[in-house]
N, C-alpha and C positions, 0 to 999 in steps of 0.2 A: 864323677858324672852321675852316678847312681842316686847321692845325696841333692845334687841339683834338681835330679827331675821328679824326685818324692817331696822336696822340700817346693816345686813349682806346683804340683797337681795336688798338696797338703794346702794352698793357700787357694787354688782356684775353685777347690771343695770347700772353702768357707764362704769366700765369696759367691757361689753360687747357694749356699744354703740360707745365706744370710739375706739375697735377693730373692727366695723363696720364700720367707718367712718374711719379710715384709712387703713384697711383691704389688713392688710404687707402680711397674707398665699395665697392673691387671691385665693380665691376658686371658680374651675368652673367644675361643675355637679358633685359634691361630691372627688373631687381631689384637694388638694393643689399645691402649684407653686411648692415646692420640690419633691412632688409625681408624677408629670406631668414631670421633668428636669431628674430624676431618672429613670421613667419607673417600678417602683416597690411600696413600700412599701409608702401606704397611710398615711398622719397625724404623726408627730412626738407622738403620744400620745400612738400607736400601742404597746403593747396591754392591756391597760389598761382596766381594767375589766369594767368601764363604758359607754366605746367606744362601740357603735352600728351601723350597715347601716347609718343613718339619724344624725350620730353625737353622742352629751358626751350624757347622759343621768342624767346628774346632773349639779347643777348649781354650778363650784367650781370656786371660784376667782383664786385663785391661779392659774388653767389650764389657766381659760380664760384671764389670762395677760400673759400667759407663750408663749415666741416664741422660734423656735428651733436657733440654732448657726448660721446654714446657711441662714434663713432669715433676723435675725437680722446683719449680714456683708451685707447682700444686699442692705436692706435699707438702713446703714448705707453708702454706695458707690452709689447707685442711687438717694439717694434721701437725703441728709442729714439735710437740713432744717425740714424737713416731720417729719422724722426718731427722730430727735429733739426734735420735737413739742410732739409726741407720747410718747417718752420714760420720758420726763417730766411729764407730765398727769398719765402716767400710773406709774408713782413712786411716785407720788404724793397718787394715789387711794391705790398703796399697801402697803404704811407706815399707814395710815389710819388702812388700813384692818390687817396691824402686829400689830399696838399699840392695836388694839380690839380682839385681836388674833387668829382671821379668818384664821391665813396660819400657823396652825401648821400641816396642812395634805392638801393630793390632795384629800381630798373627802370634800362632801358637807355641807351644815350646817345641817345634820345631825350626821354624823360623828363629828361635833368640838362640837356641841351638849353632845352626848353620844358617847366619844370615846371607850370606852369598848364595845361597840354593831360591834365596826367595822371592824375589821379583819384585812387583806390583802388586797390589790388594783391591 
C-alpha cells in the first residue's frame, strides 16, 4: 500500500510541476485564460464537487493533466514546439499513471483507493 501511494503522489508532483512550468490555463488572480476571453464561467472543471474558491481540493492526476479543447488548439497554434514538449511529458506521466491504474476516476487517491466510499463527483 505504502508503495502505491508514494508511487501515486511521485507522479501527481510531476504532473503538477510540469503544468506549472508550462502553465497552458495562465492563471491570473483566480481566472484562467478561457474564463478571462469568455467573461463567464471559471476553470473547465466547473462544477466539480472538489472545485473550491482557492482551487481542486484534491490531488487528482488525471484533472491535473487534463486541459480543456480550447487551450489545447491554442497552444497547439501559438506555440507548437512548447505545446510539443508538454504534451510528450504529460503522456508520458499518464501512461505511467494508466498502467498503475491511477486514472480510473477523476477523484483522488482516495477514491482509487476505496472506490465503494466514493460516490458521485
Amino acid at each position: 500500500m505504502k508503495k502505491i501511494i508514494k508511487d501515486y503522489y511521485r507522479i501527481y508532483s510531476e504532473v503538477d510541476k510540469l503544468v506549472k512550468e508550462y502553465d497552458p490555463c495562465k492563471i491570473k488572480n483566480g481566472t484562467c485564460s478561457r474564463g478571462r476571453m469568455r467573461h463567464g464561467k471559471n476553470f473547465c472543471c466547473d462544477p466539480c464537487k472538489y472545485l473550491r474558491n482557492r482551487g481542486c481540493t484534491i490531488k487528482s492526476i488525471r484533472c491535473r493533466a487534463w486541459l480543456c479543447h480550447e487551450i489545447e488548439c491554442r497552444l497547439k497554434i501559438q506555440d507548437p514546439k512548447g505545446y510539443a514538449e508538454f504534451y510528450n511529458k504529460r503522456t508520458d506521466l499518464l501512461v505511467e499513471a494508466g498502467k498503475k491504474g491511477f486514472l480510473v476516476n477523476k477523484g483522488g487517491l482516495t477514491e482509487i483507493l476505496y472506490p465503494e466510499k466514493s460516490g458521485k463527483w
